[in-house]
ChimeraX commands (.cxc) that place a marker at each C-alpha (Angstrom):
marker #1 position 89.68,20.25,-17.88 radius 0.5
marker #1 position 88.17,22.54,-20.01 radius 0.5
marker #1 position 90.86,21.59,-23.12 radius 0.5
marker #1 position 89.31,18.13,-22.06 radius 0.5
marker #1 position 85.31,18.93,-22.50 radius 0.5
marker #1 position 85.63,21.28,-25.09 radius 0.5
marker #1 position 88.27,21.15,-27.29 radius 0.5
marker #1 position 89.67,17.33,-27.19 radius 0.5
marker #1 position 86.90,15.35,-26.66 radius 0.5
marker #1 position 84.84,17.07,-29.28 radius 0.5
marker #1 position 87.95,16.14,-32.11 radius 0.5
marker #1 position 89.29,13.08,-30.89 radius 0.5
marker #1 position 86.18,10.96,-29.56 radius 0.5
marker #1 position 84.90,9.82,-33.06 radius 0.5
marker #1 position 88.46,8.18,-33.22 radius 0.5
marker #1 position 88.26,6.87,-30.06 radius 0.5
marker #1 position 84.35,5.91,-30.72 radius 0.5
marker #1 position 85.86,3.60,-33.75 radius 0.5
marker #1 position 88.43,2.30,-31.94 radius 0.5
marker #1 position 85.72,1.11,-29.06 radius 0.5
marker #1 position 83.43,-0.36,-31.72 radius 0.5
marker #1 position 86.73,-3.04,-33.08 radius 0.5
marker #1 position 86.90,-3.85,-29.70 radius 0.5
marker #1 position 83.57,-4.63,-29.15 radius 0.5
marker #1 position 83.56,-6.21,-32.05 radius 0.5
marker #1 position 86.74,-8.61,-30.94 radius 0.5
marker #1 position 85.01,-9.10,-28.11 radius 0.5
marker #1 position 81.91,-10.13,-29.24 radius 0.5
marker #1 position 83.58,-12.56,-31.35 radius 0.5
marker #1 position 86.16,-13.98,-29.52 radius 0.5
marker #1 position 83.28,-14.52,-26.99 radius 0.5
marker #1 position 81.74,-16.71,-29.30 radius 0.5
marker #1 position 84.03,-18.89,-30.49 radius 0.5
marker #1 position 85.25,-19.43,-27.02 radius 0.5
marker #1 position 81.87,-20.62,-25.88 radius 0.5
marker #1 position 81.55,-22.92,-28.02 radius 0.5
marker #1 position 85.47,-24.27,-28.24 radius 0.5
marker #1 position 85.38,-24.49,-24.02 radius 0.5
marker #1 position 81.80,-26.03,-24.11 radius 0.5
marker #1 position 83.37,-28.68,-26.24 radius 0.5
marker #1 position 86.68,-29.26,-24.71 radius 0.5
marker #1 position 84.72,-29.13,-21.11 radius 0.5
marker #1 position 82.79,-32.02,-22.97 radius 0.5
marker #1 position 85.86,-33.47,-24.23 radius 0.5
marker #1 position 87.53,-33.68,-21.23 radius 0.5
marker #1 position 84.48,-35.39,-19.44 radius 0.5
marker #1 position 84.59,-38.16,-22.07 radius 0.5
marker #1 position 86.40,-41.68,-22.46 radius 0.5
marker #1 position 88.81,-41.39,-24.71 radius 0.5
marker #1 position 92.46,-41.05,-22.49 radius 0.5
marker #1 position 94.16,-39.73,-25.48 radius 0.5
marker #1 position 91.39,-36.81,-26.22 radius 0.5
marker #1 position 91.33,-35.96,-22.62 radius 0.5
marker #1 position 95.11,-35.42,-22.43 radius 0.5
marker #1 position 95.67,-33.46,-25.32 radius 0.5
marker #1 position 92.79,-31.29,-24.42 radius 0.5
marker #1 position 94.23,-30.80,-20.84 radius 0.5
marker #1 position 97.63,-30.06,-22.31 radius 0.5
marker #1 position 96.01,-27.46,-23.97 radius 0.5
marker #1 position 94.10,-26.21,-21.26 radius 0.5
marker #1 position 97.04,-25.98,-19.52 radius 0.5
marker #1 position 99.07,-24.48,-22.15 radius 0.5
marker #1 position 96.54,-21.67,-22.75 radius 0.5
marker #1 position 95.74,-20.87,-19.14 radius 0.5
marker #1 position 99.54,-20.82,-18.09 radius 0.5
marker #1 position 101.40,-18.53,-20.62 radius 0.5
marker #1 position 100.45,-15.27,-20.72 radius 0.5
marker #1 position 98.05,-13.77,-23.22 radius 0.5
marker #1 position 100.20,-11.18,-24.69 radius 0.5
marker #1 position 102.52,-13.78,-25.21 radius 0.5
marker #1 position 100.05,-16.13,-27.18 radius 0.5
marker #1 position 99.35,-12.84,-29.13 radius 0.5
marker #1 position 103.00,-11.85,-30.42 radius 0.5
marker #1 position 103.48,-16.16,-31.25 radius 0.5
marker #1 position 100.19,-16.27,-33.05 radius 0.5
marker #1 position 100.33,-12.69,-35.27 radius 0.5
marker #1 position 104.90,-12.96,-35.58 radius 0.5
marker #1 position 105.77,-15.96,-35.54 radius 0.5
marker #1 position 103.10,-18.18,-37.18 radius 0.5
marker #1 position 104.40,-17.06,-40.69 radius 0.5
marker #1 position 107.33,-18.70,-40.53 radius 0.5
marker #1 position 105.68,-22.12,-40.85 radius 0.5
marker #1 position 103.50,-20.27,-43.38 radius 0.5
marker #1 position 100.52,-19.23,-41.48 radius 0.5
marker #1 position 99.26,-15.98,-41.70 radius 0.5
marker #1 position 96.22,-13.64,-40.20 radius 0.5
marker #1 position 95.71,-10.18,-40.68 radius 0.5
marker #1 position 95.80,-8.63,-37.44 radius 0.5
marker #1 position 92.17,-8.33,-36.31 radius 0.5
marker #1 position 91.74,-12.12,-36.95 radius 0.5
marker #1 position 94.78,-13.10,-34.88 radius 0.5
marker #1 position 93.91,-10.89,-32.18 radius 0.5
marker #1 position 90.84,-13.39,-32.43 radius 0.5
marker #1 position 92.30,-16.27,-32.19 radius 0.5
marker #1 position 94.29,-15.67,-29.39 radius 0.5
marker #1 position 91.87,-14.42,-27.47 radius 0.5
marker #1 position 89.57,-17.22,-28.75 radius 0.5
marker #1 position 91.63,-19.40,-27.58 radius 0.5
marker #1 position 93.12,-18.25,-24.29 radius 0.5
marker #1 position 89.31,-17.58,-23.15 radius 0.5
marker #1 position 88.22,-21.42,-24.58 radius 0.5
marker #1 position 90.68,-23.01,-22.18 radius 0.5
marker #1 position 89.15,-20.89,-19.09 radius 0.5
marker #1 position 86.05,-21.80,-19.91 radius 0.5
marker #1 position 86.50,-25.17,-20.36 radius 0.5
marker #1 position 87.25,-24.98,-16.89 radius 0.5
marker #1 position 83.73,-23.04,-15.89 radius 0.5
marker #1 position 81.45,-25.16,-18.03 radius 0.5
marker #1 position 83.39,-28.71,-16.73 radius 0.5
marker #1 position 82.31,-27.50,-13.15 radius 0.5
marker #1 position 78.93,-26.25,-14.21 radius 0.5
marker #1 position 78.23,-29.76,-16.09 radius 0.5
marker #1 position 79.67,-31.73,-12.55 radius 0.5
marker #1 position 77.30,-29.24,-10.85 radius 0.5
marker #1 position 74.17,-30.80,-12.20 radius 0.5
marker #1 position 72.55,-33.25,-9.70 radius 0.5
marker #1 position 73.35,-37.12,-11.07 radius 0.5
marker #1 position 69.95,-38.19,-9.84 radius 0.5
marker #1 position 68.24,-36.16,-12.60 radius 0.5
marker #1 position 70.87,-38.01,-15.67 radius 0.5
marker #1 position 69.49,-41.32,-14.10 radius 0.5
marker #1 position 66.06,-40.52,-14.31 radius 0.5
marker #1 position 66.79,-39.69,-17.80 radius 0.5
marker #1 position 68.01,-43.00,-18.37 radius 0.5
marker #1 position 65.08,-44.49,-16.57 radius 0.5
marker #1 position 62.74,-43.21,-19.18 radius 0.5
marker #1 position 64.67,-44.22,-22.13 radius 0.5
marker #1 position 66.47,-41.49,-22.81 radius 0.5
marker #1 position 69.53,-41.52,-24.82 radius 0.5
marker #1 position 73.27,-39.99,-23.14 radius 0.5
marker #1 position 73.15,-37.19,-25.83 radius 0.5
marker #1 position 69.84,-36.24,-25.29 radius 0.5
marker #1 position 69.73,-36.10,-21.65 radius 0.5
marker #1 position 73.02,-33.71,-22.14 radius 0.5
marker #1 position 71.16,-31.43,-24.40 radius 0.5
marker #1 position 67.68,-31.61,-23.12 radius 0.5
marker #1 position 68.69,-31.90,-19.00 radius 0.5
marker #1 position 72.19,-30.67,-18.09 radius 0.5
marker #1 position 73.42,-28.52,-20.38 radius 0.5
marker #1 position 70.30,-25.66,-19.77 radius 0.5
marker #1 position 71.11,-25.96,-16.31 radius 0.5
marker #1 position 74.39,-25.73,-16.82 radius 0.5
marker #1 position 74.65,-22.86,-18.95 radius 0.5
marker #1 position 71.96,-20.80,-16.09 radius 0.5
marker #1 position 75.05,-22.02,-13.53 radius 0.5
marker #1 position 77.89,-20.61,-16.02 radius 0.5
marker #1 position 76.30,-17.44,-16.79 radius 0.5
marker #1 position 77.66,-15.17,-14.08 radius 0.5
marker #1 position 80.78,-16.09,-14.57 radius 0.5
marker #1 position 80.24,-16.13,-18.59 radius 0.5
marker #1 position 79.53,-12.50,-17.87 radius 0.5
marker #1 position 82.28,-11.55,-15.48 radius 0.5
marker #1 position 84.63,-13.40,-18.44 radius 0.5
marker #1 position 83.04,-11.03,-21.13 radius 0.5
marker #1 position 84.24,-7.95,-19.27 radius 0.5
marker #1 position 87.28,-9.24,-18.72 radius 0.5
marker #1 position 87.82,-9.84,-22.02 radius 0.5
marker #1 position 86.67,-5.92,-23.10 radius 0.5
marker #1 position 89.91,-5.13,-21.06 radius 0.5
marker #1 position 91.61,-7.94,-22.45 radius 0.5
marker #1 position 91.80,-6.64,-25.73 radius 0.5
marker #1 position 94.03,-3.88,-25.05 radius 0.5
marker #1 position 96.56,-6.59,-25.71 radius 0.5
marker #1 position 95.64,-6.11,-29.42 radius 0.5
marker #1 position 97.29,-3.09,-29.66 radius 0.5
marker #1 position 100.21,-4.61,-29.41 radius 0.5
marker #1 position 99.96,-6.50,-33.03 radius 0.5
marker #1 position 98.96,-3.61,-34.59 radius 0.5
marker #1 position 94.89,-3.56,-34.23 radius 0.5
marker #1 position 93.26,-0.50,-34.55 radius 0.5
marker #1 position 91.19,-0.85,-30.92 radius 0.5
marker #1 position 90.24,1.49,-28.81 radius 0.5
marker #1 position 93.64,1.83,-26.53 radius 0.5
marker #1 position 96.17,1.88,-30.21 radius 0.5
marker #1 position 93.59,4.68,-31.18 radius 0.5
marker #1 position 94.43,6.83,-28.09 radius 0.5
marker #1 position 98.05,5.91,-28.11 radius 0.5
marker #1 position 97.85,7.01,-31.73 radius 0.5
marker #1 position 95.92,10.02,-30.66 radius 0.5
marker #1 position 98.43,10.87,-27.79 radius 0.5
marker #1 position 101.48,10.70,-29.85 radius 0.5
marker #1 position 100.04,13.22,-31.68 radius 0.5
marker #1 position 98.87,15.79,-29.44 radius 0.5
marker #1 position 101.32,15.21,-26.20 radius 0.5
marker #1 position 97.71,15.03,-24.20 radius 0.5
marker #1 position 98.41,12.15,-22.33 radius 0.5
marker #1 position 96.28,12.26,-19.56 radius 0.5
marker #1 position 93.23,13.86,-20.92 radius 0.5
marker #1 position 93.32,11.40,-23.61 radius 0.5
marker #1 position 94.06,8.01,-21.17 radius 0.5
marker #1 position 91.06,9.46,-19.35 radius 0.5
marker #1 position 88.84,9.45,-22.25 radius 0.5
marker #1 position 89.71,6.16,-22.75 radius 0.5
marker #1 position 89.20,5.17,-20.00 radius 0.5
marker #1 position 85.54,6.56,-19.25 radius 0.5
marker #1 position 84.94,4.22,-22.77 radius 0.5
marker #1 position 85.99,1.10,-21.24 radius 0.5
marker #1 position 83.61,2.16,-17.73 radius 0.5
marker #1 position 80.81,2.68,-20.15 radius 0.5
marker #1 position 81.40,-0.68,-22.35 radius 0.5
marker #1 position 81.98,-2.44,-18.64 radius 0.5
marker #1 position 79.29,-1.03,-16.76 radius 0.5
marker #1 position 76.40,-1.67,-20.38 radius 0.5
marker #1 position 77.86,-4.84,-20.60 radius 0.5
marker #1 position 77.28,-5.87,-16.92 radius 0.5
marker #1 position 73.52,-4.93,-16.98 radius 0.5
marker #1 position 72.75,-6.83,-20.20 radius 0.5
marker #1 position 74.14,-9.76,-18.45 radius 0.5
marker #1 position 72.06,-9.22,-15.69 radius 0.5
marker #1 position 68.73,-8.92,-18.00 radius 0.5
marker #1 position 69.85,-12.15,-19.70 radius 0.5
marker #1 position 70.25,-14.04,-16.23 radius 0.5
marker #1 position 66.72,-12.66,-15.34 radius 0.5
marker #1 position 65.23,-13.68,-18.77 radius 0.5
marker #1 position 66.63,-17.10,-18.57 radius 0.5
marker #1 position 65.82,-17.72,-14.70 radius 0.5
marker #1 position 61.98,-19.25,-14.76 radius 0.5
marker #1 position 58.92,-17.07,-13.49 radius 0.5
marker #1 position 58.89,-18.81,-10.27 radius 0.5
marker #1 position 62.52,-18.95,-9.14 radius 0.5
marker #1 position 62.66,-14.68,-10.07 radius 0.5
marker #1 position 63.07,-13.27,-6.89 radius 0.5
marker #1 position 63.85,-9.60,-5.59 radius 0.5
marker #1 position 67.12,-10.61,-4.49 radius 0.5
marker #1 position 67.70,-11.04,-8.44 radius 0.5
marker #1 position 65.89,-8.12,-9.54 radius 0.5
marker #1 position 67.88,-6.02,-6.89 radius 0.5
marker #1 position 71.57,-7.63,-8.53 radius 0.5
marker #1 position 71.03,-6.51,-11.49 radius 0.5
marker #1 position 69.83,-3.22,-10.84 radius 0.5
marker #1 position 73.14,-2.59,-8.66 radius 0.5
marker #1 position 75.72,-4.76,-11.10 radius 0.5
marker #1 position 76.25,-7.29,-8.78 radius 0.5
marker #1 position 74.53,-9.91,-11.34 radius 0.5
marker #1 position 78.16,-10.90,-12.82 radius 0.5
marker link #1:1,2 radius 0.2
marker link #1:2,3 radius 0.2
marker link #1:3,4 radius 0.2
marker link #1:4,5 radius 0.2
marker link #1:5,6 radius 0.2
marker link #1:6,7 radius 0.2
marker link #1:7,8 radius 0.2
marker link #1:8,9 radius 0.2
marker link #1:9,10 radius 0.2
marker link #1:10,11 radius 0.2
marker link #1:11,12 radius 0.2
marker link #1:12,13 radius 0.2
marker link #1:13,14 radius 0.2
marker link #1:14,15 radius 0.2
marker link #1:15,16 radius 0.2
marker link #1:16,17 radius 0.2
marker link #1:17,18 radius 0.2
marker link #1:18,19 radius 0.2
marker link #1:19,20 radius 0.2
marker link #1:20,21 radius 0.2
marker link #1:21,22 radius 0.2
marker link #1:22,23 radius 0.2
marker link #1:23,24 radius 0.2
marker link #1:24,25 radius 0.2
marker link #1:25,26 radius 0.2
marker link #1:26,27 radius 0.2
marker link #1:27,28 radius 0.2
marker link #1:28,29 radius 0.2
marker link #1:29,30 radius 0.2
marker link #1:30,31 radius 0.2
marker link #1:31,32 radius 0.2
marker link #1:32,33 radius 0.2
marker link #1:33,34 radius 0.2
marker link #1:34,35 radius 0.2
marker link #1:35,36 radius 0.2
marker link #1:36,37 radius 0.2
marker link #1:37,38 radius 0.2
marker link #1:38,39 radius 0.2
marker link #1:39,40 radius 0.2
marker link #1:40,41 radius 0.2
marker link #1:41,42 radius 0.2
marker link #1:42,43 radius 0.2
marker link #1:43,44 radius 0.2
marker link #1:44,45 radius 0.2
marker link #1:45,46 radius 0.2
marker link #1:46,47 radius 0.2
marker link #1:47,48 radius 0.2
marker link #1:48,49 radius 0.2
marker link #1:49,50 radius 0.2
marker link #1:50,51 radius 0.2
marker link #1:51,52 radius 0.2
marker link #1:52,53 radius 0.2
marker link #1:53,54 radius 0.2
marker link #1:54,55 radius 0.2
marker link #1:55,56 radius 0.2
marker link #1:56,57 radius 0.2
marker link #1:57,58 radius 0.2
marker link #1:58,59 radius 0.2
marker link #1:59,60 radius 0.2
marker link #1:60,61 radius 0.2
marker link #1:61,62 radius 0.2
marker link #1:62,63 radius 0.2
marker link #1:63,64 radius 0.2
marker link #1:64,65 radius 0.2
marker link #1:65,66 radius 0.2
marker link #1:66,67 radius 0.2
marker link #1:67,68 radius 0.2
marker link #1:68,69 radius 0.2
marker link #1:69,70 radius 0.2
marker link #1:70,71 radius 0.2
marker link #1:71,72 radius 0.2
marker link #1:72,73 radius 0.2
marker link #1:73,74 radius 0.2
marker link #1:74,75 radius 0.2
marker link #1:75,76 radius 0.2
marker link #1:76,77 radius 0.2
marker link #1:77,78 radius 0.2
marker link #1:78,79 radius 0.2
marker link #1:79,80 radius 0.2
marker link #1:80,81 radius 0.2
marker link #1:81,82 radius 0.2
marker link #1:82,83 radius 0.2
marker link #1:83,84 radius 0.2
marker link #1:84,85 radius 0.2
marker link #1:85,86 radius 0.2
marker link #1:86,87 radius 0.2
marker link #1:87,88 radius 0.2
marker link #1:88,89 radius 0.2
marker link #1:89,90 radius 0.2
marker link #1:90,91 radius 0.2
marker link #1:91,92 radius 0.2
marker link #1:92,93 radius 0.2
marker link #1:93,94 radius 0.2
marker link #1:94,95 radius 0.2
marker link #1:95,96 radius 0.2
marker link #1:96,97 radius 0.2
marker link #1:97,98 radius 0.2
marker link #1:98,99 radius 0.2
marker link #1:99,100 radius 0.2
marker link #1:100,101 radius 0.2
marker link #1:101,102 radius 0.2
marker link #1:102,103 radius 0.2
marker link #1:103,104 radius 0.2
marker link #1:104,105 radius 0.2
marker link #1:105,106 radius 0.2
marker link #1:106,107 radius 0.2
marker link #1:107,108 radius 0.2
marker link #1:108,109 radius 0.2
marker link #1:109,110 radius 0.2
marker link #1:110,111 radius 0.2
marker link #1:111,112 radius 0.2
marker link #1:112,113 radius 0.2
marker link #1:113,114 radius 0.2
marker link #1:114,115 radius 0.2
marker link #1:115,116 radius 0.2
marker link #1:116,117 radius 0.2
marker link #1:117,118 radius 0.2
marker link #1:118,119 radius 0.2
marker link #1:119,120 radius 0.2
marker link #1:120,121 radius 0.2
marker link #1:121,122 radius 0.2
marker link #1:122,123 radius 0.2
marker link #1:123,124 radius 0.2
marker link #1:124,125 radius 0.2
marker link #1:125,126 radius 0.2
marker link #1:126,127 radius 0.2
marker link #1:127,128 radius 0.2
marker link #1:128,129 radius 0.2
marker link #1:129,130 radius 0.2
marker link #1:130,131 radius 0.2
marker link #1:131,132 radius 0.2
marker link #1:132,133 radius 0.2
marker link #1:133,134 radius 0.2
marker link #1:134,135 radius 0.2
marker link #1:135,136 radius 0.2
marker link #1:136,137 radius 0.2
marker link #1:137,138 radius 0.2
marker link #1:138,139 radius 0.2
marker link #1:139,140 radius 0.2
marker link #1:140,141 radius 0.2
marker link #1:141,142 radius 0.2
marker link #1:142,143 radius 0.2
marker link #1:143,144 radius 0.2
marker link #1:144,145 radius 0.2
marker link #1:145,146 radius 0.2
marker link #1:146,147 radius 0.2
marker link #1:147,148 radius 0.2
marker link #1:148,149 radius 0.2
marker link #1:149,150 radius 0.2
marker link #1:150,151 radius 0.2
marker link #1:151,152 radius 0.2
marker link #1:152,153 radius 0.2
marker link #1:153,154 radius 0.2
marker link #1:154,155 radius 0.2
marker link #1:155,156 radius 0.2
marker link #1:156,157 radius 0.2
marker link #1:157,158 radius 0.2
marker link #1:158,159 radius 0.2
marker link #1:159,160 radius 0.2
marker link #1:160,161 radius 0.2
marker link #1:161,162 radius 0.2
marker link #1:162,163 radius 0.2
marker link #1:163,164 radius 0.2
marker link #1:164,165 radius 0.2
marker link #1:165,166 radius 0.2
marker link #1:166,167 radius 0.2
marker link #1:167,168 radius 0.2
marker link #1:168,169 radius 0.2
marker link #1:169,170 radius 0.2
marker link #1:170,171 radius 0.2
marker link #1:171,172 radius 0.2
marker link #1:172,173 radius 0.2
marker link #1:173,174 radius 0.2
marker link #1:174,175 radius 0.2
marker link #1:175,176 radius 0.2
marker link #1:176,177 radius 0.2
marker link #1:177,178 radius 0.2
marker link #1:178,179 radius 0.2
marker link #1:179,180 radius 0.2
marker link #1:180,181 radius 0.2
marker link #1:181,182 radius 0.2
marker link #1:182,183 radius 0.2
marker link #1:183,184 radius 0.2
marker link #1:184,185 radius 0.2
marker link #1:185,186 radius 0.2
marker link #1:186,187 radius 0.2
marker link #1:187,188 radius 0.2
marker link #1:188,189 radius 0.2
marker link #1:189,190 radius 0.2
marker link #1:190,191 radius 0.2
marker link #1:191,192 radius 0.2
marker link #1:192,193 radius 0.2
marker link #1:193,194 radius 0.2
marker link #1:194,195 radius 0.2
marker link #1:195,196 radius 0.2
marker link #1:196,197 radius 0.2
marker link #1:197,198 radius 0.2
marker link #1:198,199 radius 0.2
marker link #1:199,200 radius 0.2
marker link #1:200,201 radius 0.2
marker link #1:201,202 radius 0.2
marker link #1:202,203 radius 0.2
marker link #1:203,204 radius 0.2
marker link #1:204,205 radius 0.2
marker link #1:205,206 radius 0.2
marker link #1:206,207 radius 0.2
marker link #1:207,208 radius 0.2
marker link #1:208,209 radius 0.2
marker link #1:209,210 radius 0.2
marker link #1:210,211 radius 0.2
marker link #1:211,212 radius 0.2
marker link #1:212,213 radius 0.2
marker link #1:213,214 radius 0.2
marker link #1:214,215 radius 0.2
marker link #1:215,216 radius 0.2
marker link #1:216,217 radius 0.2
marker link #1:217,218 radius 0.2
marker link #1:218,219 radius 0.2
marker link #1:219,220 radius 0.2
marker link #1:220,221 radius 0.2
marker link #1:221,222 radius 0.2
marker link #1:222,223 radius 0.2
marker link #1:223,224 radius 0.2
marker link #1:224,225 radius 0.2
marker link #1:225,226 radius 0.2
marker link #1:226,227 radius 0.2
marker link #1:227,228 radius 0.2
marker link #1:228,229 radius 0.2
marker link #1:229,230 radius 0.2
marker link #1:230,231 radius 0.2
marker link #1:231,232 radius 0.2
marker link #1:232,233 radius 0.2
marker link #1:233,234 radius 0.2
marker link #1:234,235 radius 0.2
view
């Protein structure tokens, strides 16, 4: 332990500190993009159109059924054979872009269905137009509904990017592997790493939490809420 406090962790934590930021930095944009893709295919798959809905449930399927790392090695190995290629960090992206999307498709569907019908009708009652009512009316709601799970997703996908290493991104586990190969200091190191991903989880859970309590209007706050996210059980 003291090789670990003093000697290691001293030399090898700036490495490890830049491999955490690219996977923040994954995460934070894979988060994105999947938002908005299952938001839309949630929407999709609501809608009229028999053909749209089954080629966005195939994918659904597709995505939530084959396994991530799997989706990884396709996207970053075999994609250039038909001539598409992505340096590493983007196709570590996509896939996890895309494997999150079809998950979330599944949250925001439920959080739309969620939404009591009476308040679309009134809507319509008052003129308003399908569109509006979705962005005006449900979707807010909606989106307060998803949020927990939005979180709980996020965190997941801060561990889920591990996979990365696989294709050759520079995150925070391929920066201890890289790290261990080098020194033979495998469990000092694989405990450094993973106090990181504690610290990334446990931040990550609490600004969730704040951003539940910002969104949740003054008069539905309540100390039950205040009291989740002070002991991280706001995801």
């Amino acid at each position: 332990m003291h090789d670990l406090f003093f000697v290691l962790a001293p030399r090898y934590l700036p490495r490890l500190l830049e491999g955490a930021l690219v996977t923040v930095q994954l995460s934070v944009i894979a988060m994105a993009i999947a938002t908005a893709l299952g938001l839309l295919v949630a929407l999709g798959r609501m809608g009229k159109s028999r053909l749209l809905r089954f080629v966005l449930n195939a994918y659904v399927e597709i995505f939530r059924d084959v396994p991530l790392i799997v989706q990884l090695l396709v996207i970053y190995f075999s994609l250039p054979s038909i001539g598409i290629s992505l340096p590493a960090f983007w196709a570590g992206v996509l896939g996890l872009s895309l494997n999150l999307g079809a998950y979330m498709s599944e949250m925001f569907r439920a959080s739309i269905l969620s939404i009591d019908s009476g308040q679309r009708e009134a809507g319509l009652s008052i003129g308003m137009s399908h569109a509006s009512i979705q962005r005006r009316i449900v979707l807010p709601q909606a989106f307060r509904v998803a949020l927990p799970t939005m979180g709980g997703y996020f965190i997941a996908l801060l561990k889920d990017c591990s996979l990365v290493s696989f294709i050759a991104v520079n995150e925070l586990l391929r920066q201890g592997s890289m790290i261990i190969a080098s020194t033979f200091k495998s469990m000092e190191i694989y405990l450094l790493v993973a106090v990181i991903y504690f610290v990334m989880s446990f931040v990550a859970s609490r600004l969730v939490g704040l951003i539940e309590w910002w969104l949740t209007p003054a008069y539905l706050r309540s100390p039950s809420l205040v009291a989740r996210i002070t002991d991280g059980s706001a995801r």
